[in-house]
SEGUSE-526177 format. One line per 2 residues: number of its first residue (from 1); their letters; for each residue x, y, z of N, C-alpha, C, O. Coordinates in steps of 0.001 Angstrom, whole numbers, plus 500000, padded with zeros to 6 digits. Layout:
# SEGUSE-526177
NUM	A	X,Y,Z,X,Y,Z,X,Y,Z,X,Y,Z | ...
# end
This chain:
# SEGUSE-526177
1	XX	377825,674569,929585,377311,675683,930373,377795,675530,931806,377828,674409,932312 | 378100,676405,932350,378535,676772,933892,377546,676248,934417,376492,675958,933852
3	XX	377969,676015,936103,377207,675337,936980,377966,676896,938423,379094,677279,938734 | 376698,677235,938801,377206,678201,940045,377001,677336,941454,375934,677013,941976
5	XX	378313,677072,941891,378667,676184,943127,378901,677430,944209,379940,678088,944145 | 378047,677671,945041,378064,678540,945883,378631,678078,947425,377980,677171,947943
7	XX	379867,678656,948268,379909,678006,949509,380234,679402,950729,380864,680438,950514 | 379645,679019,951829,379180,680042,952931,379756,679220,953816,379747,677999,953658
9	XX	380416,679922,955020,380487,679363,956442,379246,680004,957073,378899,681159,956824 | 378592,679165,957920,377435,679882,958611,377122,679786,960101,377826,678952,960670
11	XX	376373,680333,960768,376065,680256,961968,374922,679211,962005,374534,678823,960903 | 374247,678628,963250,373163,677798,962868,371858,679159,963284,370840,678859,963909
13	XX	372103,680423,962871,370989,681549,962470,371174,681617,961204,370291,682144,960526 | 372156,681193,960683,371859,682085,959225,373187,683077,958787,373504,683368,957634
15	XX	373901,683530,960109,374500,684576,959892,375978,684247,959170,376759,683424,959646 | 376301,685173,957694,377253,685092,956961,378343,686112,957305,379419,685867,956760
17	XX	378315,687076,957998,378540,687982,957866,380411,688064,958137,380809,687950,959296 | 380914,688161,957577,382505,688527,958572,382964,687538,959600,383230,687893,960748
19	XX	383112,685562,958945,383169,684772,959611,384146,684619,960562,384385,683465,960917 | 384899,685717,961163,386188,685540,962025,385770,684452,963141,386599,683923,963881
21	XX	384614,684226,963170,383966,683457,964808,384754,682284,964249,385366,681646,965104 | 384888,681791,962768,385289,680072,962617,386310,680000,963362,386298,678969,964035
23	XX	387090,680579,963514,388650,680592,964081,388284,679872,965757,389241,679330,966310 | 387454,679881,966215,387023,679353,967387,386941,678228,967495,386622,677548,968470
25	XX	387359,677825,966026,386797,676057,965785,388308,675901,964849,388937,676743,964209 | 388619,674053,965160,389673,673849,964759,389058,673560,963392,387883,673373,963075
27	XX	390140,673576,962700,389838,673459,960814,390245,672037,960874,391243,671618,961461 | 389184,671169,960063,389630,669626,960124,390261,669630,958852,390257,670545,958029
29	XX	390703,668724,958789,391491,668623,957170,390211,667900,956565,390323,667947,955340 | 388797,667114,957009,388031,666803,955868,387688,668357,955323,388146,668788,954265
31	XX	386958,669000,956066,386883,670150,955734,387269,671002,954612,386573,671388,953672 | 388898,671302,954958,389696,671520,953799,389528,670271,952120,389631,670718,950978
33	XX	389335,669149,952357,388949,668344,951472,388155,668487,950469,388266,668322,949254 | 386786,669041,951636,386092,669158,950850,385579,670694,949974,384677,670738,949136
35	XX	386316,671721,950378,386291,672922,949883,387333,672524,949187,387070,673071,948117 | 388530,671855,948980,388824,671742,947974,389020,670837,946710,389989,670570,945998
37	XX	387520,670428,946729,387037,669197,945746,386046,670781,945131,385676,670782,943956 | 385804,671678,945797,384754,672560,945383,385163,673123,944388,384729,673104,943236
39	XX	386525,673944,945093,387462,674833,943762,388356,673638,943104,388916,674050,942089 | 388630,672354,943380,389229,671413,942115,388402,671467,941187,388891,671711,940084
41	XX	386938,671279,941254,385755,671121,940034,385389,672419,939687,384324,672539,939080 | 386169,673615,939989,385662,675224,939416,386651,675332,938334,387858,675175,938514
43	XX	385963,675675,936913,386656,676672,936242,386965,678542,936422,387569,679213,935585 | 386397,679050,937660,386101,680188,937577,385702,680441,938773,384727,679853,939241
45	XX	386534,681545,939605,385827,682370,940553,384344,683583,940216,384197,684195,939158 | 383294,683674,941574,382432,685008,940836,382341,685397,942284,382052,684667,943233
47	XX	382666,686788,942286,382466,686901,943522,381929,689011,943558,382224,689904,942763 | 381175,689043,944713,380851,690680,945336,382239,691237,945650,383328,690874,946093
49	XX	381526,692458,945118,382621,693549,945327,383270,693404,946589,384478,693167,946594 | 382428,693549,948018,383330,693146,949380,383912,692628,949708,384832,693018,950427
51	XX	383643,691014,949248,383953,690122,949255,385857,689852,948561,386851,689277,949004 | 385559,690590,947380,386649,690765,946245,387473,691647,946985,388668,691385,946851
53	XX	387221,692599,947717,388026,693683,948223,388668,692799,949281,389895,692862,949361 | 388087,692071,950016,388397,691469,951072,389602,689777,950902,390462,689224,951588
55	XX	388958,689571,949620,390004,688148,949167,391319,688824,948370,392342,688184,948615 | 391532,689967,947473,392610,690183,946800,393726,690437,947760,394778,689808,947643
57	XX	393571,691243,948617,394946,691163,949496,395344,689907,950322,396517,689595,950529 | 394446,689328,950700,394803,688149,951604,394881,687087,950909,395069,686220,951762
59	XX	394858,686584,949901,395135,685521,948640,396036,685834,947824,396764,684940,947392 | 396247,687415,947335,397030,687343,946317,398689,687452,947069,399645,687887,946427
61	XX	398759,687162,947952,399899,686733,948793,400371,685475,949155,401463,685242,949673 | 399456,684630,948844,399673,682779,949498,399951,682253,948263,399498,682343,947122
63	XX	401128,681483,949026,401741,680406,948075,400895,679126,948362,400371,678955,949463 | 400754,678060,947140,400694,676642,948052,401169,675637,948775,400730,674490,948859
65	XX	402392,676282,949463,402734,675946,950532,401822,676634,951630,401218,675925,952434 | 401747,677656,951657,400614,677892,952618,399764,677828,952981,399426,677978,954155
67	XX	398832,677459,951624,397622,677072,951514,397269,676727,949839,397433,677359,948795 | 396589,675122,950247,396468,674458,949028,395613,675097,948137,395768,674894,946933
69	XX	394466,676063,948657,393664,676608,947952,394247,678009,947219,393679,678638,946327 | 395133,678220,947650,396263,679603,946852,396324,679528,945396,396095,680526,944713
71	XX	396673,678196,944794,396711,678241,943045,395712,678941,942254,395708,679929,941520 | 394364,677574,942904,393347,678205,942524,392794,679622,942986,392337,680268,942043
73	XX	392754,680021,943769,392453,681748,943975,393152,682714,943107,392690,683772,942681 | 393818,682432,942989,395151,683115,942286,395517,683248,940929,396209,684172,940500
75	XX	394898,682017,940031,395401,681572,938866,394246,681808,937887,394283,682364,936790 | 393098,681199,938607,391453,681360,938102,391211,682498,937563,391801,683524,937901
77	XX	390202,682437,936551,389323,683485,936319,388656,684097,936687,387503,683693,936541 | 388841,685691,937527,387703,685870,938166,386724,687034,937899,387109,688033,937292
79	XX	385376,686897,938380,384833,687871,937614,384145,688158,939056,383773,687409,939960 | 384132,690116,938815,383770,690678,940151,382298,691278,940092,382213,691858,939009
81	XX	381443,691356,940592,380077,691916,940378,379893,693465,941174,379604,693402,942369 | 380033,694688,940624,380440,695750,941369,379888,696869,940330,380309,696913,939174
83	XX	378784,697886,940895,378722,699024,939809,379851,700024,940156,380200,700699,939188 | 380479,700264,941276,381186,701207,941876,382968,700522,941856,383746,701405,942216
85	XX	383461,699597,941621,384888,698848,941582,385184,699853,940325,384394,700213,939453 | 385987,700053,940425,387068,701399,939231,388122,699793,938449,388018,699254,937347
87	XX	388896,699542,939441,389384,698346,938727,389846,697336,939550,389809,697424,940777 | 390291,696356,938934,390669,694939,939724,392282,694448,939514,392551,693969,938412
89	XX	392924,694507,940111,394364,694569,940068,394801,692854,939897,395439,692357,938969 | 394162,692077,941257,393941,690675,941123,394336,690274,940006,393817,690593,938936
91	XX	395406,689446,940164,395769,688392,938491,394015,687862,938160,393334,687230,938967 | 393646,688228,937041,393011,687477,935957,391518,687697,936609,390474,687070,936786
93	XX	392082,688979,936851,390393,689388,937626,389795,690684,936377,390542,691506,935846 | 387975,690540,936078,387482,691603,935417,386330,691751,936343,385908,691025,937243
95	XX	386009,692692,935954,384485,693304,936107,383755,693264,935695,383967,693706,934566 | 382229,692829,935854,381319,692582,935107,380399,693795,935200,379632,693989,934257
97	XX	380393,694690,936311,379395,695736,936502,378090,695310,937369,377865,694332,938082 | 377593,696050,937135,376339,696103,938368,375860,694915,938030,376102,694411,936933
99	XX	374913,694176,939214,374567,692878,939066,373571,693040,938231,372780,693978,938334 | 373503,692076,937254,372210,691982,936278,372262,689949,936407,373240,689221,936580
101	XX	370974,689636,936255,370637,688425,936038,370926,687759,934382,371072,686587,934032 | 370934,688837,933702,371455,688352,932161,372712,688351,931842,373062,687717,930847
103	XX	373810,689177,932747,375211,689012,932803,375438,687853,933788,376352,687126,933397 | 374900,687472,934910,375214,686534,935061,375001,685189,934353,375945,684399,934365
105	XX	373979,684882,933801,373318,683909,932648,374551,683617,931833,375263,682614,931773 | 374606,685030,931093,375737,685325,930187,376791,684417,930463,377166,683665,929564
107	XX	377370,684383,931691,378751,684179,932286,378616,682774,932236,379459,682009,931768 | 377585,682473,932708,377586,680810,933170,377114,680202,931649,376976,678980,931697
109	XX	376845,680773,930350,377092,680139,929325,378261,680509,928554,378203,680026,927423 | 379390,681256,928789,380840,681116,928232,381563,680449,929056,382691,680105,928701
111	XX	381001,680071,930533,382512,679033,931436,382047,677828,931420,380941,677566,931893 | 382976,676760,930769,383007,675669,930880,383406,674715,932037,384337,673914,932110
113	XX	382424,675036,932922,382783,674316,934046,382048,674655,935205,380995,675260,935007 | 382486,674305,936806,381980,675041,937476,382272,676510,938180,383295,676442,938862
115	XX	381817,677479,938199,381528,678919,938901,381332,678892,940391,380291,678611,940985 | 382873,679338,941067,383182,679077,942712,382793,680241,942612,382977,681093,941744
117	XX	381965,680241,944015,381290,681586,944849,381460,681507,946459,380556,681102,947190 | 382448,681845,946823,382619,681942,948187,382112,683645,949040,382065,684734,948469
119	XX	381893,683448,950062,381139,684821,950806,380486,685541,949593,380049,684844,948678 | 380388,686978,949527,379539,687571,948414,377887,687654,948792,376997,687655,947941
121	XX	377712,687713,950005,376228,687380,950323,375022,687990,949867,373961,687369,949810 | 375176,689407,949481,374427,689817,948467,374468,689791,947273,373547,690437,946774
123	XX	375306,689205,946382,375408,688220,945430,374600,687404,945103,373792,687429,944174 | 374940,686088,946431,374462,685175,946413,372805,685441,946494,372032,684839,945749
125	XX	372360,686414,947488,371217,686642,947406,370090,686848,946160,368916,686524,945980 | 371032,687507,945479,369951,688487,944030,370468,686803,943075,369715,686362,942206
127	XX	371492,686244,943351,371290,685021,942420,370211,683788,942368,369797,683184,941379 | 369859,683592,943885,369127,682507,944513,367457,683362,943902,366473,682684,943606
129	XX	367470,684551,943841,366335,684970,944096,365558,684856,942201,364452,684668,941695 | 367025,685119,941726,366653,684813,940230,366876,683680,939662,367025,683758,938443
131	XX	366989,682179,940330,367668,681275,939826,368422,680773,939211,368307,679830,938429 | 369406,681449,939554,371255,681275,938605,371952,680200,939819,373084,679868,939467
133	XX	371617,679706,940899,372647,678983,941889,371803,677788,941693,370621,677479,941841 | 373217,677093,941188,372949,675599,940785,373480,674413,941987,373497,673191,941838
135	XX	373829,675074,943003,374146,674296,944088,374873,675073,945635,376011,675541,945653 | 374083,675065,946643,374743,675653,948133,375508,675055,948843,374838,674149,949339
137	XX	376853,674979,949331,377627,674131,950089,377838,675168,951313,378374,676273,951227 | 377311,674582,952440,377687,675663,953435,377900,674716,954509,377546,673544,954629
139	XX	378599,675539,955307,379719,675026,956898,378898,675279,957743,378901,676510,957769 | 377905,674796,958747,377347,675073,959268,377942,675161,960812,378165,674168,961506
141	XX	378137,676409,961185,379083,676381,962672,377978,676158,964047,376817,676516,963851 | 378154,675871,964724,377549,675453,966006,377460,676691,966895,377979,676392,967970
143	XX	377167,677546,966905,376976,678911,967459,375750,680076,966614,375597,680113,965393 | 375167,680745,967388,373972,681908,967348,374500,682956,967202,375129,683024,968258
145	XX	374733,683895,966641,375161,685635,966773,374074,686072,967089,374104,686941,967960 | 373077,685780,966685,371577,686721,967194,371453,687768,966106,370381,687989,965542
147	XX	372859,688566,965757,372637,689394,964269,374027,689904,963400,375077,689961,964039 | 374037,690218,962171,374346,689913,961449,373815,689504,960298,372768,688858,960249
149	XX	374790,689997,958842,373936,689651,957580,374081,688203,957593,375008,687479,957955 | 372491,687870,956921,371981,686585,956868,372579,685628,955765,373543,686124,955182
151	XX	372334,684773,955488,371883,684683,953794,370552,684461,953562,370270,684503,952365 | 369619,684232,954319,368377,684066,953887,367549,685637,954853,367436,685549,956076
153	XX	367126,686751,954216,366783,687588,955110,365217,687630,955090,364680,687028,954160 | 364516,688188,955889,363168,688763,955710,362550,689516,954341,362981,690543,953817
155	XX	361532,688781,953969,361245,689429,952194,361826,688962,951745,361805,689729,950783 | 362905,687808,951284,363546,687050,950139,362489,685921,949787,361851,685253,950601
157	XX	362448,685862,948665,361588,684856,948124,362097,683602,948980,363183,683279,949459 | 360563,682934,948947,360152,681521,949375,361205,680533,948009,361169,680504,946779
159	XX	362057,679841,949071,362704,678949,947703,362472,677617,948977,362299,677557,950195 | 362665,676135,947154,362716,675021,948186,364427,674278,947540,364918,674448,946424
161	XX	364880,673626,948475,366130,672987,947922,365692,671382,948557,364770,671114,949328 | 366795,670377,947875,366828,669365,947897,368230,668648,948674,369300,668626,948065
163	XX	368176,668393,949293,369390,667943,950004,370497,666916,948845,369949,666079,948127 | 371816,667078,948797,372384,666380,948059,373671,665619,948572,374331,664731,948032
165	XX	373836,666348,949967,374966,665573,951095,375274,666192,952284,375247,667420,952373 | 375508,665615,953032,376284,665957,954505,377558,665555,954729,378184,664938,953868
167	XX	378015,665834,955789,379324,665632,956069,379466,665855,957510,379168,667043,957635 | 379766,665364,958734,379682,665955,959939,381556,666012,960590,382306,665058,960384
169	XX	381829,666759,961037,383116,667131,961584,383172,667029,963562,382321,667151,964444 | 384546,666769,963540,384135,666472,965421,384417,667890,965814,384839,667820,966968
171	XX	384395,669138,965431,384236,670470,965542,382763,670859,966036,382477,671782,966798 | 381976,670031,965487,380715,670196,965445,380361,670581,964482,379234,670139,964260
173	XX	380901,671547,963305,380566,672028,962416,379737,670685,961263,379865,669467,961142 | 378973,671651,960662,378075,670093,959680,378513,670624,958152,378865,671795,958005
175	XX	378487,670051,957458,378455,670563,955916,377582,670341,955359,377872,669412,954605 | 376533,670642,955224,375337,670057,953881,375756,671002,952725,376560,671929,952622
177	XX	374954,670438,951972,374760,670923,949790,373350,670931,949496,372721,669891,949694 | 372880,671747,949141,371761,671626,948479,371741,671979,947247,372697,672567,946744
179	XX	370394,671602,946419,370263,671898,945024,369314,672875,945347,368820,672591,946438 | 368767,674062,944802,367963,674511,944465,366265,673431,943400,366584,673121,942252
181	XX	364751,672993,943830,364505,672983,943275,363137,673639,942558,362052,674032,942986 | 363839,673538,941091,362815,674829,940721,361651,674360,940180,360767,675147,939840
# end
């Protein structure tokens, strides 16, 4: 059965939204390391429609010379969560349709492995809220926006997680993981 490995760059508010701010910060190569120990251990991309709109042009262009994470974006299985997506052009991309908690279930008992979830924040949201995310890896950036979509918003269920690692960068940026526990 699938394992949903979820990863966010974040603000220290919360805010997911349209991370162009990282660029303000140098990219360490642990960093890169460790996002790509994330998608080395994924059998499978899952990602929001925006999100999907937003990764097919800018991925389905990189070689890995350009970027080590290109194979995997590119090569993977991916499945898009969208009632309104007509179609997915993306090599080895489908549609699953409007988000349901039993299609996702579904999904994570035909992939043998782990299920990469990068941005997708309302995704991630309706997943956390139904307990399908089997683990959070997020970049925690050293800066406030004040606003912007969250990942944790007002009215989302009370959840507790368990810490499972850190990582600190001289960027400032932090990495923790959590488990969800239920």
């Amino acid at each position: 059965m699938g394992r949903i490995l979820v990863h966010e760059f974040m603000t220290l508010d919360g805010v997911i939204d349209a991370p162009r701010w990282t660029f303000d910060y140098p990219f360490d190569p642990k960093m890169g390391e460790a996002i790509g120990e994330l998608m080395g251990s994924s059998a499978a991309l899952l990602l929001g429609r925006r999100t999907y709109e937003e990764f097919a042009p800018a991925w389905s262009k990189r070689t890995a010379e350009e970027d080590p994470g290109a194979p995997f974006m590119n090569d993977s299985p991916k499945y898009v969560v969208s009632a309104t997506l007509q179609s997915a052009d993306w090599s080895n991309s489908n549609i699953l349709g409007a988000y349901s908690a039993e299609a996702i279930h579904s999904l994570k008992e035909r992939i043998d492995g782990n299920i990469y979830v990068s941005g997708s924040g309302t995704l991630v949201r309706a997943m956390l809220a139904d307990g399908l995310v089997d683990e959070l890896h997020l970049f925690v950036f050293p800066l406030a926006l004040g606003g912007g979509r969250r990942l944790f918003t007002e009215g989302d269920p009370a959840a507790k997680f368990k810490l499972a690692g850190t990582e600190a960068y001289e960027s400032g940026v932090l990495y923790v993981s959590y488990a969800p526990i239920a």
